[in-house]
DSSP file (Angstrom, degrees, kcal/mol; ACC not computed):
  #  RESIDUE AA STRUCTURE BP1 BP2  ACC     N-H-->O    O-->H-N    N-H-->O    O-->H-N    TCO  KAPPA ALPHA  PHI   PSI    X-CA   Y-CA   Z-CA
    1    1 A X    >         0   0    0      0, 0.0     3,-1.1     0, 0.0    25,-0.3   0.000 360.0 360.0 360.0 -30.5  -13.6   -0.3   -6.5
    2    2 A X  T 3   +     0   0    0      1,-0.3    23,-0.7    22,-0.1    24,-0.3   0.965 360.0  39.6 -56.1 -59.7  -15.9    1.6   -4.1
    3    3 A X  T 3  S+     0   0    0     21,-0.1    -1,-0.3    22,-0.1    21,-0.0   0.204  85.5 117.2 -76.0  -6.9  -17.7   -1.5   -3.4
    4    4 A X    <   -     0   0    0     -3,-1.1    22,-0.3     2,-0.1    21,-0.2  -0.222  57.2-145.1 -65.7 156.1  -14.9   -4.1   -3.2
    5    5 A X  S    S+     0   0    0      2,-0.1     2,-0.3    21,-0.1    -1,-0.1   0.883  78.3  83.5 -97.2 -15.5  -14.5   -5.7    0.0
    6    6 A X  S    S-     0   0    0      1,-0.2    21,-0.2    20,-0.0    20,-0.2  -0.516  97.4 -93.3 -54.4 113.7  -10.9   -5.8   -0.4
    7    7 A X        -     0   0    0     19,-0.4     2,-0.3    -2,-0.3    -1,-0.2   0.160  42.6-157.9 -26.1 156.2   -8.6   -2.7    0.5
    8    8 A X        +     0   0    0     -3,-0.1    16,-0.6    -4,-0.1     2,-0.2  -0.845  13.0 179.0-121.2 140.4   -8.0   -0.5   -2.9
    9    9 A X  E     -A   23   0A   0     -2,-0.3     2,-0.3    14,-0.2    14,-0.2  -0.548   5.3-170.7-124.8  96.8   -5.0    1.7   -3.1
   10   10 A X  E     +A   22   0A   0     12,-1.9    11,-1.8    -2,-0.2    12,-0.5  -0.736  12.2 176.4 -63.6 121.3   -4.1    3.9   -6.3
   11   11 A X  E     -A   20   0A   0      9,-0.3     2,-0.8    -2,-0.3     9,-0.2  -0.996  31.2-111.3-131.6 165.2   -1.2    5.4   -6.4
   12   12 A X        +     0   0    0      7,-3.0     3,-0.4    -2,-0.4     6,-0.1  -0.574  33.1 174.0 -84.6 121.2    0.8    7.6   -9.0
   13   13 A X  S    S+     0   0    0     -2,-0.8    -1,-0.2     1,-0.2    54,-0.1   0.317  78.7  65.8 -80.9   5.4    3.7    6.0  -10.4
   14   14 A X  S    S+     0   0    0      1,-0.1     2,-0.4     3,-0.0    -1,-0.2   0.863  86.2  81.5 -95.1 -32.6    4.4    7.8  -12.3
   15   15 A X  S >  S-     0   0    0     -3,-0.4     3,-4.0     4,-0.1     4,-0.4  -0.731  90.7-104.2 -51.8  92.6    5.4   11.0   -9.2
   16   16 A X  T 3  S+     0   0    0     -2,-0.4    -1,-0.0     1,-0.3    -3,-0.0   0.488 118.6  36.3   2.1 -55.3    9.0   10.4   -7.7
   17   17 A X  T 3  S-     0   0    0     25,-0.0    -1,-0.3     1,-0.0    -4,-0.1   0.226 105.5-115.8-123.7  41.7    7.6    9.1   -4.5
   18   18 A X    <   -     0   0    0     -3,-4.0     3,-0.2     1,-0.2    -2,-0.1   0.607  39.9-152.2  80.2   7.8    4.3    7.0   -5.6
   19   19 A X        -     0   0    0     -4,-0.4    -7,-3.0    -8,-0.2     2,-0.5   0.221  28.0-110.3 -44.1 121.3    1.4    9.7   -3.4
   20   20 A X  E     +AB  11  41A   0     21,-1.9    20,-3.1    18,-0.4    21,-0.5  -0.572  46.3 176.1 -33.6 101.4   -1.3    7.7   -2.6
   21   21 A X  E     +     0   0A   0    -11,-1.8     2,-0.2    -2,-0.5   -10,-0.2   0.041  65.5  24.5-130.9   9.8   -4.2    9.2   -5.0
   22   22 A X  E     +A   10   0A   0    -12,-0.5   -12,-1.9    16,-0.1    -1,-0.3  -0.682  56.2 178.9 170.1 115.1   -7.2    6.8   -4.3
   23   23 A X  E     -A    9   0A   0    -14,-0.2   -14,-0.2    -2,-0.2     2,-0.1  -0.915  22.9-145.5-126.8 155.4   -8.2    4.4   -0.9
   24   24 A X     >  -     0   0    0    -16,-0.6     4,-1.0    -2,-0.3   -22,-0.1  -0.093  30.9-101.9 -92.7 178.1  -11.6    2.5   -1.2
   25   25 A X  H  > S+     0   0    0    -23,-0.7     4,-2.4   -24,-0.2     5,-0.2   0.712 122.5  69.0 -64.7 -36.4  -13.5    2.1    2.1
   26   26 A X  H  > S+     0   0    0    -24,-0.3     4,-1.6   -22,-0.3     5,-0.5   0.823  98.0  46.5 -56.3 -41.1  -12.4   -1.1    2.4
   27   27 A X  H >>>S+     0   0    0    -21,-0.2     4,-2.7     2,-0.2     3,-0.8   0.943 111.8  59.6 -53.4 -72.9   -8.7    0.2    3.1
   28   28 A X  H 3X5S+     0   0    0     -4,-1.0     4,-0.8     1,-0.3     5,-0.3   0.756 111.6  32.7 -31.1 -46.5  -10.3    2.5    5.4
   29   29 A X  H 3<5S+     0   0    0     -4,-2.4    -1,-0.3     2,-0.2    -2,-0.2   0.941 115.1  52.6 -67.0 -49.6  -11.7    0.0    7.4
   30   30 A X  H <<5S+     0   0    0     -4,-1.6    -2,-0.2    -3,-0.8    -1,-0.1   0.806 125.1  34.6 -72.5 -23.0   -9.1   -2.7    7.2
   31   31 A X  H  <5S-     0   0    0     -4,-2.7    48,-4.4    -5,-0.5    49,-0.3   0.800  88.3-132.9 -89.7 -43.6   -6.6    0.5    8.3
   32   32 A X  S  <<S+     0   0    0     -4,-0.8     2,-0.4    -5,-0.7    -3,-0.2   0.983  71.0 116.3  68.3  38.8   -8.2    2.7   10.6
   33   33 A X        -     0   0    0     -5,-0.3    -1,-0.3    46,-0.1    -2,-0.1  -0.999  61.5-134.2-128.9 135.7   -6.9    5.7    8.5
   34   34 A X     >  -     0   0    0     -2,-0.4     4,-1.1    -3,-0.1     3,-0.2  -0.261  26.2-106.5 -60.7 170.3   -9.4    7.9    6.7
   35   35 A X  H  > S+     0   0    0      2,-0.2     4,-1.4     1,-0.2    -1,-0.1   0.503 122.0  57.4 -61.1 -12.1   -8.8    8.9    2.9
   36   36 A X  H  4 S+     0   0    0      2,-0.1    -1,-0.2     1,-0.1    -2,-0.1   0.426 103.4  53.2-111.1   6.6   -8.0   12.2    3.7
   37   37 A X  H  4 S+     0   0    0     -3,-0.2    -2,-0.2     4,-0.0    -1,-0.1   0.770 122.1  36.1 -93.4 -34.9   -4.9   10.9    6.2
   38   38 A X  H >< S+     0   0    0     -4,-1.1     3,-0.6     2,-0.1   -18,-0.4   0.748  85.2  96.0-103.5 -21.0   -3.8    9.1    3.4
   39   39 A X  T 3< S+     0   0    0     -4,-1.4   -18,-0.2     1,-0.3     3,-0.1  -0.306  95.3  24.7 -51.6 126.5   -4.2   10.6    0.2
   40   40 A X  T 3  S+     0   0    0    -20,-3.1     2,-0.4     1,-0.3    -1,-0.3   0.532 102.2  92.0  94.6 -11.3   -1.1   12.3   -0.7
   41   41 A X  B <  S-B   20   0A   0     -3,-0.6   -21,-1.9   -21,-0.5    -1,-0.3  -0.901  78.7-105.3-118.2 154.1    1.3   10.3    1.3
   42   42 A X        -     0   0    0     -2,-0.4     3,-0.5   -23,-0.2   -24,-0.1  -0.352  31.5-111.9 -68.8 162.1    3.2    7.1    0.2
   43   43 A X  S    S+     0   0    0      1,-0.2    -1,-0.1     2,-0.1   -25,-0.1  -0.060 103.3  86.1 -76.3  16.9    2.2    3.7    1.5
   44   44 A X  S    S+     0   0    0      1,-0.2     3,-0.2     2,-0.1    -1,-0.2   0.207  74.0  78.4-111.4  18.0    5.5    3.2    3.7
   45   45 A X  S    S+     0   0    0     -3,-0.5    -1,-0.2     1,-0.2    32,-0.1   0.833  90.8  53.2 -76.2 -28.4    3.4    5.3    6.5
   46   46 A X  S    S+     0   0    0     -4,-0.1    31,-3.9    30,-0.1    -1,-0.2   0.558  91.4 123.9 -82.7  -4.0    1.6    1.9    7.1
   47   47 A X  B     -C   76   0B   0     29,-0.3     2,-0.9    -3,-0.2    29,-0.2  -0.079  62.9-128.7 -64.4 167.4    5.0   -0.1    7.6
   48   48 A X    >   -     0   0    0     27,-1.5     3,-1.0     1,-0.2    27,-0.1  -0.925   9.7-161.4-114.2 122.7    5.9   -1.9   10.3
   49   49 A X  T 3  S+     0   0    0     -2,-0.9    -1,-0.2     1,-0.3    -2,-0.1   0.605  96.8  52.8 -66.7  -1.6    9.3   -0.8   11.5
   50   50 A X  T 3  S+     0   0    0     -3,-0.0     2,-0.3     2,-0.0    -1,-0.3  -0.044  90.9 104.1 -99.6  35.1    9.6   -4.3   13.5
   51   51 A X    <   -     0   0    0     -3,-1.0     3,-0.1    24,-0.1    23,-0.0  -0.627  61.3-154.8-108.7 166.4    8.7   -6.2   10.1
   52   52 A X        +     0   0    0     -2,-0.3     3,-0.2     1,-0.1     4,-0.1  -0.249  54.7 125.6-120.3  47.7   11.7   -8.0    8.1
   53   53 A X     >  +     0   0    0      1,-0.2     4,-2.6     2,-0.1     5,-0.5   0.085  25.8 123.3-116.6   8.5    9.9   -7.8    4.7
   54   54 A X  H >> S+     0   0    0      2,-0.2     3,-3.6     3,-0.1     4,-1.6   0.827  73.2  52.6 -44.0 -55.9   13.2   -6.0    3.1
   55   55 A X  H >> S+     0   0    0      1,-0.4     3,-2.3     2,-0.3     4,-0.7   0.820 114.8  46.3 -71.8 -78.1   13.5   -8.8    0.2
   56   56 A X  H 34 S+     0   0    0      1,-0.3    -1,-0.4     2,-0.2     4,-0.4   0.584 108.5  49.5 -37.1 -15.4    9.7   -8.0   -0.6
   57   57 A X  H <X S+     0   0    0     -3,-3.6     4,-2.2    -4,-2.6     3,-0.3   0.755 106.4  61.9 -93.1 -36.2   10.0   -4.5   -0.5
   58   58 A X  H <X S+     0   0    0     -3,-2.3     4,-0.7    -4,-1.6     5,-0.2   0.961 105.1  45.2 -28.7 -68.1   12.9   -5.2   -2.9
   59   59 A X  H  X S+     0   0    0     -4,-0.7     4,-0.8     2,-0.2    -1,-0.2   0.518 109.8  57.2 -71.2  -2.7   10.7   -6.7   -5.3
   60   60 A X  H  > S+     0   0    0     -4,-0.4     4,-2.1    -5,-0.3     5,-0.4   0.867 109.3  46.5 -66.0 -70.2    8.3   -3.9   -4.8
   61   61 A X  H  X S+     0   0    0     -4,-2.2     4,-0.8     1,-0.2    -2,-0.2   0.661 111.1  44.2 -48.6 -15.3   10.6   -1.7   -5.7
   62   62 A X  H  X S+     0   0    0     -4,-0.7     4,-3.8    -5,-0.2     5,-0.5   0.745 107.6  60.9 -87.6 -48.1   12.0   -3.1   -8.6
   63   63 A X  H >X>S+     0   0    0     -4,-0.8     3,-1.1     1,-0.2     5,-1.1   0.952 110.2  49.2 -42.8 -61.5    8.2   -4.0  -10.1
   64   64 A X  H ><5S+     0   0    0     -4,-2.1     3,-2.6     1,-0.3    -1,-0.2   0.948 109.0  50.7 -73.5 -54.0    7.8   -0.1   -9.9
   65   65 A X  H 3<5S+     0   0    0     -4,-0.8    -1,-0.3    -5,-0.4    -2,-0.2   0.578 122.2  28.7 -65.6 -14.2   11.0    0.8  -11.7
   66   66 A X  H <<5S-     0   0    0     -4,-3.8    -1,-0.4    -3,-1.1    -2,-0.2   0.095 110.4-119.7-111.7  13.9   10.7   -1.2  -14.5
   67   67 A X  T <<5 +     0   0    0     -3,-2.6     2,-0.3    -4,-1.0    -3,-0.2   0.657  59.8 137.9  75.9  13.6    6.8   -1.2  -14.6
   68   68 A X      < -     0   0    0     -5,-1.1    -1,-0.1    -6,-0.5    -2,-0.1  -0.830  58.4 -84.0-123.0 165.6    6.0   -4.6  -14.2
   69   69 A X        -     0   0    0     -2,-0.3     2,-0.3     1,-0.1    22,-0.1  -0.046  43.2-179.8 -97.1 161.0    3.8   -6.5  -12.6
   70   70 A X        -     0   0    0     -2,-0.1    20,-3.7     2,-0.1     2,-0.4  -0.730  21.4-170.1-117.8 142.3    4.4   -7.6   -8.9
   71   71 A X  E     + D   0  89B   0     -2,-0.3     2,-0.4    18,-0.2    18,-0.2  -0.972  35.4 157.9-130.8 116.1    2.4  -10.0   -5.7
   72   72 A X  E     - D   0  88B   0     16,-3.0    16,-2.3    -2,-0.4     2,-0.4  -0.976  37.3-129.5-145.4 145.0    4.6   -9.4   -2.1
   73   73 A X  E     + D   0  87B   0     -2,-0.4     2,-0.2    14,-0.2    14,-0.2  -0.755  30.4 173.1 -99.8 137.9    3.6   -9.8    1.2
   74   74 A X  E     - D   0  86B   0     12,-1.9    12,-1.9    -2,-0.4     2,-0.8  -0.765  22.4-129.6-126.7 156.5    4.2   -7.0    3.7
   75   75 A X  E     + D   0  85B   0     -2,-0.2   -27,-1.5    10,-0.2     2,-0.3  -0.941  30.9 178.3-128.1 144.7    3.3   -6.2    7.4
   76   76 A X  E     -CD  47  84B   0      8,-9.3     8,-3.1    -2,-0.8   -29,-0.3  -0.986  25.8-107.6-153.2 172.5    2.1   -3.7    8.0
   77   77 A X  E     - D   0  83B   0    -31,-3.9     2,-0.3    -2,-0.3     6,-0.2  -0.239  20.6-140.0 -96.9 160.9    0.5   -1.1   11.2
   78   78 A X    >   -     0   0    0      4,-2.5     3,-1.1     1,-0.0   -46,-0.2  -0.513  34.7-108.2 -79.3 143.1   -3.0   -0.3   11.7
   79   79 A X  T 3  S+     0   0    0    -48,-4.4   -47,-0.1    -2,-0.3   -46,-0.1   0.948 129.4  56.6 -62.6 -36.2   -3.4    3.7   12.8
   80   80 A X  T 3  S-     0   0    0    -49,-0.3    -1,-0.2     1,-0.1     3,-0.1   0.223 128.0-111.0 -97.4  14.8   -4.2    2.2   16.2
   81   81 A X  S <  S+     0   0    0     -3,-1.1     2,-0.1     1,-0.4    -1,-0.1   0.223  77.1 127.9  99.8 -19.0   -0.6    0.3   16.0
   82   82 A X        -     0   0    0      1,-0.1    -4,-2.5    -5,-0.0     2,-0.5  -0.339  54.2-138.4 -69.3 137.9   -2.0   -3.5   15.5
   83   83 A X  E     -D   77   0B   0     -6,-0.2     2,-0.3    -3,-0.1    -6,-0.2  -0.759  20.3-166.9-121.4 174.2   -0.3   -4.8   12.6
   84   84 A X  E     -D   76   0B   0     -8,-3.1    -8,-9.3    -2,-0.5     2,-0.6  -0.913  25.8-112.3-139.9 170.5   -1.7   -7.0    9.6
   85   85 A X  E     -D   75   0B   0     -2,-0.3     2,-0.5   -10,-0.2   -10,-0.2  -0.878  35.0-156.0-110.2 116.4   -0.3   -9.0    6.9
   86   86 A X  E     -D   74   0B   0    -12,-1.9   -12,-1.9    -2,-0.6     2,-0.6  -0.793  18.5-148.0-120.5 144.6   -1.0   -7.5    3.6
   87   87 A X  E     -D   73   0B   0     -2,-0.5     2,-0.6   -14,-0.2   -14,-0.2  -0.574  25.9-161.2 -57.8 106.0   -1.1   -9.2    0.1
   88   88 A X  E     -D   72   0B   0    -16,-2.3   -16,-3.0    -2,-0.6     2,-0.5  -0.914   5.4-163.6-109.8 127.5    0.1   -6.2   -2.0
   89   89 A X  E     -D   71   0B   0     -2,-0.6     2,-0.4   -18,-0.2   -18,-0.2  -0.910   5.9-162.7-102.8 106.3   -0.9   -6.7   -6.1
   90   90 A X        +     0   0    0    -20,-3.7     2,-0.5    -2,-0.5    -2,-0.0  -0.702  19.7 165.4 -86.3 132.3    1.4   -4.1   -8.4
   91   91 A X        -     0   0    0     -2,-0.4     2,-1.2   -22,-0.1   -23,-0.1  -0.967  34.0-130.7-137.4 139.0   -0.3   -3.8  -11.7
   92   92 A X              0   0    0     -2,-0.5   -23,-0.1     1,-0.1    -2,-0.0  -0.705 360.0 360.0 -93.8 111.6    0.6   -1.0  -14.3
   93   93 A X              0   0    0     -2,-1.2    -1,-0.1     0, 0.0     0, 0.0   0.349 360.0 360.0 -58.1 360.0   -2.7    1.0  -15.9
């Protein structure tokens, strides 16, 4: 995972609100937030409040409450406020 070039995000699903528990470098980069800004916080700090993505966040939300797995695309901000569009892949470990 260290080495991917593709963002990484772990988080526990198992923990009421999903805390972030693991970012590659590649996140880092592709974010402009360090691991230690982001460990420990959910991943809806990176939304973008101008995005329309509810119906995908739907199916996020459903993938996590029954455990299975999920591909939706989200926008989402940069720390420096630029947003990007990201592929998010739910998988259960």
């Amino acid at each position: 995972m260290q080495a991917s070039s593709s963002p990484i995000i772990l988080v526990d699903a198992l923990h009421d609100d999903q805390p972030i528990i693991y970012v590659n470098p590649a996140f880092e980069r592709a974010t402009q937030y360090g691991a230690e800004e982001a460990i420990g916080r959910n991943c809806r700090f990176l939304r973008d409040p101008a995005s329309n993505d509810e119906a995908e966040r739907d199916r996020l939300r459903t993938a996590l409450r029954v455990q299975t797995k999920a591909t939706v695309l989200l926008h989402n901000r940069r720390k420096d406020g630029s947003t990007f569009l990201c592929e998010l892949n739910v998988t259960r470990c």
